[in-house]
C-alpha positions in Angstrom: 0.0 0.0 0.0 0.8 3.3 -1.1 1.1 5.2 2.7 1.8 8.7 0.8 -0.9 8.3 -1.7 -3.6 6.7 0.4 -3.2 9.8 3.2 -4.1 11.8 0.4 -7.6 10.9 -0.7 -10.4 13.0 -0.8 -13.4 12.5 -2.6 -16.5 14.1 -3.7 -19.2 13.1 -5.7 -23.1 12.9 -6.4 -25.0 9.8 -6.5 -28.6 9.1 -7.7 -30.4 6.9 -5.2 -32.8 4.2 -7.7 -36.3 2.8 -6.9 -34.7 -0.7 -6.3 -32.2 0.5 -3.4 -35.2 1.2 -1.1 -35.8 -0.5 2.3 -39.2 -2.3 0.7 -37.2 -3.5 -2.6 -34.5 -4.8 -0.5 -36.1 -6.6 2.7 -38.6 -8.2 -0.1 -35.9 -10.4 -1.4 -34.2 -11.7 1.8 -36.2 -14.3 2.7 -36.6 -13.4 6.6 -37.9 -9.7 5.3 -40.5 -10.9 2.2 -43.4 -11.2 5.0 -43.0 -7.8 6.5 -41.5 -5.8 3.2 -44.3 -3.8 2.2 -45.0 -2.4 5.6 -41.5 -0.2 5.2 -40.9 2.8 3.7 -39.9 4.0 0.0 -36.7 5.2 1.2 -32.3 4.1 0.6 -32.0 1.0 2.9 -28.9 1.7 5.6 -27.9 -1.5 3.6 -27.5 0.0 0.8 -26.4 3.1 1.8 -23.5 1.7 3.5 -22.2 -0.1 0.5 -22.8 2.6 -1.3 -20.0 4.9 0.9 -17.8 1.6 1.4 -17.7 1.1 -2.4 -16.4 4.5 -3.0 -13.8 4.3 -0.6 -12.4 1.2 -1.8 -12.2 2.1 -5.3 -10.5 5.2 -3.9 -7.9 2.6 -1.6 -7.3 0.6 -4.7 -5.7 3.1 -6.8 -2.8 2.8 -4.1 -2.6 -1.0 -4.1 -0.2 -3.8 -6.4 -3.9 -5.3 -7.2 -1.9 -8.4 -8.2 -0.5 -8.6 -4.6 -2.9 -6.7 -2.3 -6.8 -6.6 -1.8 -8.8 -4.0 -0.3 -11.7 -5.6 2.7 -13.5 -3.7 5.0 -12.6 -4.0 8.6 -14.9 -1.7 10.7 -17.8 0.5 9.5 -19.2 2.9 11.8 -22.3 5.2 10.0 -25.2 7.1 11.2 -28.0 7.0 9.0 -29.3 10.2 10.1 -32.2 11.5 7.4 -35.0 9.5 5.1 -33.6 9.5 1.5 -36.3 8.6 -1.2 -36.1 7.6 -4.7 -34.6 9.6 -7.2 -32.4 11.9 -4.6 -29.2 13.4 -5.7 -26.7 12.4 -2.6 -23.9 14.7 -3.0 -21.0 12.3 -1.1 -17.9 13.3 0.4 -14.8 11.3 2.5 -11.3 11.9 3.2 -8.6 9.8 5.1 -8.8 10.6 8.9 -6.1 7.6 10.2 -3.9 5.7 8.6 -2.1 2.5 10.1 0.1 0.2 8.4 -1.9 -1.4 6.1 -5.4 0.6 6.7 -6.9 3.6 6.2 -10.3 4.9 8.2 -11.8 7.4 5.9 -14.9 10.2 7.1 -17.6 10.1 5.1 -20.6 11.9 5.1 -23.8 12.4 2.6 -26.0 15.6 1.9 -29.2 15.6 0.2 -30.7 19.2 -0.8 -31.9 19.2 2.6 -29.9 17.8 5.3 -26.9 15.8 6.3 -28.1 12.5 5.6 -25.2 9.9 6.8 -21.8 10.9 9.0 -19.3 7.7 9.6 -16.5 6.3 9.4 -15.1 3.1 7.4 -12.0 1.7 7.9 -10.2 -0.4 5.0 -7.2 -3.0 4.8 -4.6 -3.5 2.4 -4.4 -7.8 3.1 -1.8 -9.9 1.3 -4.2 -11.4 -1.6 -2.6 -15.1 -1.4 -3.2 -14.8 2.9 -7.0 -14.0 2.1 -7.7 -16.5 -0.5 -5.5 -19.2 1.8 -7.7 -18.3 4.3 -11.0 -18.4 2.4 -9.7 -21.7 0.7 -9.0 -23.1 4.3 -12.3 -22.1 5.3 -14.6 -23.5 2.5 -12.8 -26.5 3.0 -14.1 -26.7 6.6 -17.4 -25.7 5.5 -17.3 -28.6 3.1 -15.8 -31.0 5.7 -18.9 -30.2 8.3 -21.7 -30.8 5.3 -20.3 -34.0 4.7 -19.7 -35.3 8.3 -23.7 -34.3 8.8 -24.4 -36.1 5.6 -23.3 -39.4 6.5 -24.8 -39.6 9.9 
């Protein structure tokens, strides 16, 4: 990771909110939400909304990563979803690097509507060794695979 480059990102940009990021779109896929989906709002899930500012500020990471050696995760996110947001609002979205550590950076973001401040947070990104991650993930869904078949054959 690029220390020098990463402590210098700042971002700002404007993001159109669709009618399929809503709370009622969402929770009516997930099969624990489909029963009580039309009973919420027509406003950007907190689900959405926080991939929304963690997206940004990973493709802002990875311009200061070897991709071929590195891999931006998420470690911590910390937002406050702090105003409704309907359909079809421009969310004008800004972040900048607040800490930096030896392979992470915790960014500030917030988001503005025309109206208010509608999210204030922080995320906080890692620069992992890509072959540690994928041993690790490898390792796991091994495990997972293991346990499936053990239950299998009882």
């Amino acid at each position: 990771m690029n220390q020098q480059g990463v402590s210098e990102i700042c971002f700002e940009e404007t993001y159109a909110v669709s009618h399929d990021q809503t709370a009622r779109s969402l929770f009516a896929r997930l099969p624990h939400g489909r029963e009580y989906a039309q009973t919420l709002i027509e406003c950007l899930a907190t689900g959405y909304l926080v991939a929304v500012v963690e997206s940004i500020c990973v493709r802002e990471m990875q311009m200061h990563v070897d991709p071929m050696v590195e891999v931006v995760v998420g470690r911590t996110v910390h937002i406050e979803h702090l105003g409704p947001i309907p359909p079809t609002t421009r969310l004008r979205l800004r972040g900048w690097v607040e800490g930096l550590g030896e392979r992470s950076a915790t960014f500030r973001v917030q988001a503005y509507d025309d109206h208010e401040l509608a999210l204030d947070g922080t995320v906080t990104l890692v620069a992992a060794h890509r072959a540690s991650i994928e041993s690790r993930i490898a390792t796991k869904v091994d495990a997972l695979e293991a346990a499936r078949g053990g239950g299998q054959q009882g």
